[in-house]
C-alpha positions as CSV (number, residue, x, y, z in Angstrom):
1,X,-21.4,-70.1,61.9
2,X,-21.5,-67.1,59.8
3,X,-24.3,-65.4,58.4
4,X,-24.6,-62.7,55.2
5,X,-21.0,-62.7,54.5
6,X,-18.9,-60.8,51.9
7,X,-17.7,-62.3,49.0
8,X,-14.2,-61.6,50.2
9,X,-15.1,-63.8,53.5
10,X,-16.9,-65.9,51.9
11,X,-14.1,-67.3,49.9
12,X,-11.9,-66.8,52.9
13,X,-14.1,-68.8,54.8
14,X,-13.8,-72.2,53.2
15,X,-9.9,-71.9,52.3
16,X,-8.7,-73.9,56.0
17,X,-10.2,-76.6,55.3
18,X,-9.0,-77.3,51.6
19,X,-5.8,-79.2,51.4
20,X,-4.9,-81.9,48.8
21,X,-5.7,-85.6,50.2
22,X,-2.2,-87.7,48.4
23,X,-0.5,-88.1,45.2
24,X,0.2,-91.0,42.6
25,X,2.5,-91.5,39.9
26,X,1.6,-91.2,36.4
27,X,2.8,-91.4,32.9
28,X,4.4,-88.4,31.7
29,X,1.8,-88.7,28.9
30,X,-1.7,-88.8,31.6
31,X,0.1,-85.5,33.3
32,X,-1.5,-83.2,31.2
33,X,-3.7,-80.2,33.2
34,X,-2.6,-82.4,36.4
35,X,-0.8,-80.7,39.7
36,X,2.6,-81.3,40.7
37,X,3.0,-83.0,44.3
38,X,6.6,-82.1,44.2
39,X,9.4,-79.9,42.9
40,X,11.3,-81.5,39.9
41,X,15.1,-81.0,39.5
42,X,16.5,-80.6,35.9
43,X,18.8,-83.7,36.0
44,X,20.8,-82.1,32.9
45,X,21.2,-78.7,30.7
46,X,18.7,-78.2,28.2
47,X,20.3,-78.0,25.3
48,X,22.8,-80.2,26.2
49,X,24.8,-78.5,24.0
50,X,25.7,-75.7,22.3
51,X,23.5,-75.4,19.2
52,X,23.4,-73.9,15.6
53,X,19.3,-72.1,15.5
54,X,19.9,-72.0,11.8
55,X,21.3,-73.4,8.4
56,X,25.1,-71.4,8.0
57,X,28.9,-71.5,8.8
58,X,30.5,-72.2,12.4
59,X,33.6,-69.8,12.7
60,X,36.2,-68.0,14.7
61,X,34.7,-64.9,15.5
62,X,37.7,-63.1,15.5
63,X,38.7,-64.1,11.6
64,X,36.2,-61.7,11.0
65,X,37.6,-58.3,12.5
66,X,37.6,-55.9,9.9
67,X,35.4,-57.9,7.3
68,X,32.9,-55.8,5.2
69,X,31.4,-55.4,1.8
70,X,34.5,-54.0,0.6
71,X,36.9,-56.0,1.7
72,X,35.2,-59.6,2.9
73,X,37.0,-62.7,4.4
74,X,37.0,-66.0,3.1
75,X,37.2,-69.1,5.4
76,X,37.9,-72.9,4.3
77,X,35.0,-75.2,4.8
78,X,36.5,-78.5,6.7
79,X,33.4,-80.1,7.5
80,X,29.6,-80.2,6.8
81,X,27.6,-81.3,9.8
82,X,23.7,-82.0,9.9
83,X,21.5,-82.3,12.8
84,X,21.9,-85.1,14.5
85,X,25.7,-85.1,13.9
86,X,29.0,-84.3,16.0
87,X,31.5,-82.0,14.4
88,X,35.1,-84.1,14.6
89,X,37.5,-81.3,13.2
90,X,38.2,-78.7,15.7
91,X,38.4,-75.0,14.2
92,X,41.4,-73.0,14.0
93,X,41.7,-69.5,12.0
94,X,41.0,-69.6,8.8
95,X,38.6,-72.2,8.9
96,X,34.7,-72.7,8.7
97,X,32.6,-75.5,9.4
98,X,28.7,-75.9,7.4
99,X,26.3,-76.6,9.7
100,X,22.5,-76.8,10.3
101,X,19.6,-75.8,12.4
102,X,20.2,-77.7,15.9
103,X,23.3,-79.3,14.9
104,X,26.4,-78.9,18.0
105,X,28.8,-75.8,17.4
106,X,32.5,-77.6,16.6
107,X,35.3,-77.1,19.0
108,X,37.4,-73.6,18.7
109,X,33.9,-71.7,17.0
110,X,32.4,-69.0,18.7
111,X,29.8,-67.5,16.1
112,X,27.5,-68.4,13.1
113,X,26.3,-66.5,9.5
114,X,23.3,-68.0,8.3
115,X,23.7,-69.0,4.6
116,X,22.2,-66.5,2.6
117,X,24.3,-63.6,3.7
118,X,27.4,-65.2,2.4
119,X,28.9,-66.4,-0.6
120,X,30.1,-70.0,-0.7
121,X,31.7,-73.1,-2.9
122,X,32.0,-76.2,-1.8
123,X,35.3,-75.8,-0.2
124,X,35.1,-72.3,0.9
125,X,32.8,-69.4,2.8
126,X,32.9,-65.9,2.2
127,X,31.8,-63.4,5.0
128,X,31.2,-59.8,4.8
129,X,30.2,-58.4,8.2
130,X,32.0,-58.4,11.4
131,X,31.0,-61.0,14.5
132,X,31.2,-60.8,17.9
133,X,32.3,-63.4,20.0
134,X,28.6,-65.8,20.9
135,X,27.2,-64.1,18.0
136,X,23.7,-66.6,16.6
137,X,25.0,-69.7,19.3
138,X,22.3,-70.9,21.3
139,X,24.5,-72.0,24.5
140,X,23.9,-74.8,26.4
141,X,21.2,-74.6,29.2
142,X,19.8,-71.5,27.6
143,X,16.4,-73.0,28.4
144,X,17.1,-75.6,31.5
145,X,19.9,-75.7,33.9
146,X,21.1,-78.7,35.3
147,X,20.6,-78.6,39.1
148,X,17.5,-76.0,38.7
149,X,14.1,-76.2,39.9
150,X,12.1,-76.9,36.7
151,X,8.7,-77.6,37.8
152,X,7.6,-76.3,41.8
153,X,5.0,-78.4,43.5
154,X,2.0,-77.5,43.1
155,X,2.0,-76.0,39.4
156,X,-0.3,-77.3,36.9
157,X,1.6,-79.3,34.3
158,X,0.2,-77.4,31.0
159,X,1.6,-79.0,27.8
160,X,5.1,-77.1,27.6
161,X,6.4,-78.1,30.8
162,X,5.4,-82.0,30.1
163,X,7.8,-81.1,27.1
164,X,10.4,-80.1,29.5
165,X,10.0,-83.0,31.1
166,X,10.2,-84.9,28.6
167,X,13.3,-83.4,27.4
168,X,15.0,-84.4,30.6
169,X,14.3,-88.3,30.4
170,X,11.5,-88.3,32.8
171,X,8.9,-90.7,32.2
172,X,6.8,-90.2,35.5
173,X,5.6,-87.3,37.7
174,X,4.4,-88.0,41.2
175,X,1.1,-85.6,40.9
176,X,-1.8,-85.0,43.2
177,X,-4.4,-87.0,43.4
178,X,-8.1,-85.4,41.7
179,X,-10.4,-84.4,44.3
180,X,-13.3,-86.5,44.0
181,X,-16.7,-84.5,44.1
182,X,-20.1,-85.6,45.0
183,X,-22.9,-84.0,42.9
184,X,-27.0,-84.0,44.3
185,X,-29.7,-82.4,42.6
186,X,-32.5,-81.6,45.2
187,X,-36.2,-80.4,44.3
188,X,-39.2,-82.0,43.8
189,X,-39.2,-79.8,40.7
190,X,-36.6,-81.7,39.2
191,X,-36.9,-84.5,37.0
192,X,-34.0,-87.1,35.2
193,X,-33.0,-85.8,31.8
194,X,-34.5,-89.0,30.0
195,X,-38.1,-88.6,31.6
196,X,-40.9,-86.4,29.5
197,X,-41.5,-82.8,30.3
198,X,-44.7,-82.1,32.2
199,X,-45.9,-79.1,33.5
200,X,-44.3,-77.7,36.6
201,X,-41.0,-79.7,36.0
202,X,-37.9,-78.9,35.2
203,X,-34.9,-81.2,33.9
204,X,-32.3,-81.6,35.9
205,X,-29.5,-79.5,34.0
206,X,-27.6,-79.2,37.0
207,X,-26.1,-82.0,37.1
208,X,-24.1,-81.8,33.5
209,X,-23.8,-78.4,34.5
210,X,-21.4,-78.8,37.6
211,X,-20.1,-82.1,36.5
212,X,-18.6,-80.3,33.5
213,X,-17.4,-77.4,35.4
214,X,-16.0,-79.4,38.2
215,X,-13.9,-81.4,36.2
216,X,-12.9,-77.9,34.6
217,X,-11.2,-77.3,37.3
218,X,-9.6,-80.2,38.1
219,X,-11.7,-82.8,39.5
220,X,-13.2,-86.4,39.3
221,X,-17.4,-86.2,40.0
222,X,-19.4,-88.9,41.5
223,X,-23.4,-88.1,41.0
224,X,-25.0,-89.4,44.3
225,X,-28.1,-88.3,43.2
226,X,-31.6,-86.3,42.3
227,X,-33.5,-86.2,45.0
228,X,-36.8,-84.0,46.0
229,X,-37.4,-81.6,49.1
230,X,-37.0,-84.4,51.9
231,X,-34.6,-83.4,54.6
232,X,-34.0,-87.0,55.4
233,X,-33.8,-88.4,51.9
234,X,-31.1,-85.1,51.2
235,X,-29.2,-86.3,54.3
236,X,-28.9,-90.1,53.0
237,X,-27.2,-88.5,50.0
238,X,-24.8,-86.1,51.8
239,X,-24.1,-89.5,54.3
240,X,-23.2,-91.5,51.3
241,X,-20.8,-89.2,50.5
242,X,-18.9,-88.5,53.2
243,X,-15.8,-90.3,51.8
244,X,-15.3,-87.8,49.0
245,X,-13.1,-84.6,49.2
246,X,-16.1,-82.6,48.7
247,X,-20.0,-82.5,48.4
248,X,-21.8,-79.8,45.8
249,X,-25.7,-79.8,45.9
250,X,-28.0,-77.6,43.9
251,X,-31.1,-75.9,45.5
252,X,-32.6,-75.7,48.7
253,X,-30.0,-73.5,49.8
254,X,-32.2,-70.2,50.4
255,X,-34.9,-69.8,52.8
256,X,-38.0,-70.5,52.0
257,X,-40.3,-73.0,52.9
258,X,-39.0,-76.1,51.0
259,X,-35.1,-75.2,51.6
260,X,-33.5,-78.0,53.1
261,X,-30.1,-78.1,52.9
262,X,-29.2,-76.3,55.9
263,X,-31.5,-79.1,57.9
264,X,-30.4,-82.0,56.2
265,X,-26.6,-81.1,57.0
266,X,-27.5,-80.4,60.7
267,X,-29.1,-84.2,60.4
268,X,-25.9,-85.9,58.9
269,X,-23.8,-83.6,61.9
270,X,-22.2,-81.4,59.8
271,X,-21.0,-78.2,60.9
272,X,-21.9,-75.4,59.3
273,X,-19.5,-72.4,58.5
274,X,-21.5,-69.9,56.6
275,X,-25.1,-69.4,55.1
276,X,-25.6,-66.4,52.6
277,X,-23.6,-63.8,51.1
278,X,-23.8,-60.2,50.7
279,X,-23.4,-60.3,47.3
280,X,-26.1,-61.3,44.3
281,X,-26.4,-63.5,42.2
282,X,-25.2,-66.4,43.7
283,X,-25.6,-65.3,47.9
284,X,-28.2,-68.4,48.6
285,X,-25.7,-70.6,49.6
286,X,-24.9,-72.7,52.8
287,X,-20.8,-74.2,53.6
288,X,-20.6,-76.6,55.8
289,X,-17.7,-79.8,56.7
290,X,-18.8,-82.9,57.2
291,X,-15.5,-84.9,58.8
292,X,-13.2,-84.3,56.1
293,X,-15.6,-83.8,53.3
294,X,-16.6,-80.1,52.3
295,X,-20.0,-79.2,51.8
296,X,-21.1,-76.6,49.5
297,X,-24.9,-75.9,48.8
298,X,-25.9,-74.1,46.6
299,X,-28.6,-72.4,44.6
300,X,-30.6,-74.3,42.3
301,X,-31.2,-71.9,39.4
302,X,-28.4,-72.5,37.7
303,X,-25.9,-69.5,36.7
304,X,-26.4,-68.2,40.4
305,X,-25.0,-71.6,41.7
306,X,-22.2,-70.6,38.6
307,X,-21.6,-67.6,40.2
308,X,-20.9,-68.7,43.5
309,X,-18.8,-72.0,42.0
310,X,-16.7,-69.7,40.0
311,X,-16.6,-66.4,42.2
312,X,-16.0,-67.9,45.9
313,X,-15.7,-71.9,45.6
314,X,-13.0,-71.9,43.0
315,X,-9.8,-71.0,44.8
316,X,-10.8,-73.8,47.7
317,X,-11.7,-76.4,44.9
318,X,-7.8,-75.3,42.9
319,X,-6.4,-75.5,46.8
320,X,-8.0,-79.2,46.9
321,X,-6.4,-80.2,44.4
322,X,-2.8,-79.5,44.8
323,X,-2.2,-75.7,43.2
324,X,-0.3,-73.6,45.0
325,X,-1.4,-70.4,43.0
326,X,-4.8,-70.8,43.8
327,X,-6.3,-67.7,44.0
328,X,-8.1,-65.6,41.7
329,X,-6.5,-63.8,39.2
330,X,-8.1,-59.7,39.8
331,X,-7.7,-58.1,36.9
332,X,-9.3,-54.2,36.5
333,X,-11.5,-53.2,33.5
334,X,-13.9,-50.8,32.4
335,X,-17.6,-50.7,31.5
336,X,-18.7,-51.1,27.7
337,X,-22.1,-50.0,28.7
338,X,-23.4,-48.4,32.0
339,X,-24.5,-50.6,35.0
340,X,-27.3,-49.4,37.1
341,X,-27.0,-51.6,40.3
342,X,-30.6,-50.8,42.4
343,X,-30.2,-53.8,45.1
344,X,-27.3,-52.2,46.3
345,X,-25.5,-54.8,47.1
346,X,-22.1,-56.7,45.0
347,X,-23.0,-57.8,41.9
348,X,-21.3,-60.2,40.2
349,X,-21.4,-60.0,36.7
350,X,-21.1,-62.3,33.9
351,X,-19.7,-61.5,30.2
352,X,-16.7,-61.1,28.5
353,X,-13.4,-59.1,27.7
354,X,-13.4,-56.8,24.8
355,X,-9.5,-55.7,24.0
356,X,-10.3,-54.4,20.3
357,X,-9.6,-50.9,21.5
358,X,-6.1,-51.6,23.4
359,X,-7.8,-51.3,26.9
360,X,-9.5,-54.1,29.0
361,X,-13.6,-53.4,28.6
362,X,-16.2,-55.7,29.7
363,X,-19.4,-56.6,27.9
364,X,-21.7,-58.0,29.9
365,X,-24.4,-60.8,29.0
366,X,-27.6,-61.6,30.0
367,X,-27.7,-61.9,33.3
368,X,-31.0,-64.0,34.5
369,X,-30.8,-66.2,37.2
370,X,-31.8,-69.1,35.6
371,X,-29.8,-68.2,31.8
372,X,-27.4,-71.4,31.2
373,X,-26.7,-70.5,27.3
374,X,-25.6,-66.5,28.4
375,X,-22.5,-68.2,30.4
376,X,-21.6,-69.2,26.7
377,X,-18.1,-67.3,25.9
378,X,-17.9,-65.7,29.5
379,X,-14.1,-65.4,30.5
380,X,-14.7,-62.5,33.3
381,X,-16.8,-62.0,36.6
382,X,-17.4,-58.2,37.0
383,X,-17.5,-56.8,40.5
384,X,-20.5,-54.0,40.9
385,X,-19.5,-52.4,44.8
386,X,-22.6,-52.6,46.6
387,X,-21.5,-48.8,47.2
388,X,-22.2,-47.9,43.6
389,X,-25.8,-47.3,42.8
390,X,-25.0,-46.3,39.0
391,X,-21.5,-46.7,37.5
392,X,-21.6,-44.8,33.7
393,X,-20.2,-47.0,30.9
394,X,-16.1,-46.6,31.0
395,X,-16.3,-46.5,35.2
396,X,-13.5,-48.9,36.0
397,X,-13.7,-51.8,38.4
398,X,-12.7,-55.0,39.3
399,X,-13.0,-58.6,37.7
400,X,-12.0,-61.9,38.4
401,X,-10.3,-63.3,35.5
402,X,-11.9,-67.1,34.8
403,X,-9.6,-70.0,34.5
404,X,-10.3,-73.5,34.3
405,X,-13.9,-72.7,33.9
């Protein structure tokens, strides 16, 4: 077991034992935001064919060598072809074929005029400007090539590449299976949602928080429970869930008197890889396995336990569920306003990225522990090096870029 970890480490540490647990076939229309189990083979060019990308004239190139406002060339219209529609005469000089926007190019042309740059009758096409030969043809297999790789396992199937799919007659996608996450609220604190405030008690937000967030990024939740500071009641929980993929549990993750987690893991025989992190907010935290099933405790006030879902248990929760890219995204940015950082340790900072001025600045929110509504519009965690004690406003550093959050 480790012990006051980095935040490097500490999202290191949970990576080996994240791997995706099967796939299933699905609709091509349930695929959405769902992982690839597989690479996908373009079965065909898309377009199949070479295509017109605008109302005009199908030609021979080469009739126009020499064409210009002076002395312009007039073609024969043999055919008018509409989208949807396969050109049957076969061009040779001289003549021009109408056609429209996504309508196949007729046999023998090489280039297309759009209308309104010509002058035309019903029979015939005048054209003023030279073309090159591929001049305004969209080829065939400009976007797809049959025999290529058009979806890699492990990529998230966002709504363009179902389109692809869909464009190649595929109806199904074999896609990993969600990981299924248990959620426990612990602390005697804690009360249901439904039941009336009294003093000393606090609702249990945590448990919309995370079960929102989790499926964010990819997952199906299972709440196993709120539960008060009982190290045997916590363990029945944890026990009951050691069929899912993975276990998050709010509070009782420091170490004060009524911090359990780390107790009720040791009860259920879990072992433990890491409690605490060098970094604040969101260091109380304590990762354990339990079988197959990966145990992350966390802080119960409520953006800490954000900071450490987003910051270090991310990546392992994308790796769990089938993406290949699952990393963070590090992106570098500099300070709107200065940052005086007194703890002297890695602060992790919540807010969001300002581009109005062409650069990448970050304005950070409120940053209280326990601030839910702060989070609102936050699409960057700054990183404050524990070696800075005061960074001036336009210091650069790094952030991780939030996706799926």
């Amino acid at each position: 077991m480790e012990h006051k970890i980095s935040l490097q480490r500490a999202q290191e540490i949970l990576l080996p034992h994240c791997a995706p647990r099967g796939a299933e076939p699905l609709a091509i229309e349930q695929t959405y935001g769902r992982i690839s189990a597989r690479d996908i083979t373009a079965r065909e060019n898309f377009p199949a064919f070479a295509r017109s990308p605008f109302d005009g004239y199908a030609f021979i190139a080469a009739d126009t060598f020499g064409a210009s406002k002076s002395s312009p060339v007039t073609l024969k219209v043999v055919e008018n072809v509409p989208a949807g529609k396969v050109p049957t005469v076969e061009l040779t000089p001289g003549l021009a074929t109408r056609i429209m926007t996504g309508a196949p190019i007729p046999v023998g042309a090489d280039a297309i005029t759009k209308f309104e740059i010509t002058e035309f009758t019903a029979d015939s096409v005048t054209l003023f400007d030279e073309f090159g030969s591929g001049k305004n043809i969209i080829p065939a297999g400009e976007d797809v090539q049959a025999g290529s790789v058009l979806v890699k396992a492990g990529t998230r199937l966002i709504p363009p590449l179902v389109g692809a799919l869909a464009a190649q007659g595929i109806t199904e996608v074999e896609v990993f299976k969600k990981p299924r996450v248990g959620i426990i609220s612990t602390g005697s604190e804690v009360t249901p949602v439904e039941v009336p405030a009294t003093p000393g008690k606090l609702r249990d937000s945590n448990r919309y928080t995370f079960d929102g967030a989790l499926k964010a990024l990819g997952c199906e939740t299972v709440f196993l429970g709120l539960v008060e500071d009982d190290v045997a009641k916590i363990a029945a929980l944890i026990d009951g869930g050691r069929e899912l993929d993975a276990i998050v549990s709010t509070g009782g993750a420091s170490v004060g008197d009524y911090d359990f987690i780390n107790d009720a893991f040791d009860a259920v025989g879990a072992v433990t890889l890491a409690t605490a992190g060098k970094f604040r907010p969101g260091g109380a935290f304590a990762f354990a396995t339990l079988d197959n099933t990966l145990l992350l405790g966390l802080s119960g006030n409520p953006a800490s336990a954000l900071n450490t879902l987003y910051a270090v248990a991310a990546p392992a929760i994308r790796k769990l569920a089938g993406e290949a890219d699952f990393g963070h995204t590090i992106i570098k940015v500099k300070l709107a306003e200065a940052v005086h950082n007194s703890q002297r340790v890695t602060r992790l900072m919540r807010g969001t990225l300002d581009l109005s001025d062409g650069t990448l600045n970050f304005v950070q929110h409120a940053q209280g522990n326990g601030m839910l509504t702060s989070w609102s519009g936050c699409d960057v965690i700054a990183i404050i090096p524990e070696s800075a004690a005061n960074l001036d406003a336009g210091a650069e550093v790094e952030a991780i870029r939030m996706i799926n959050g």
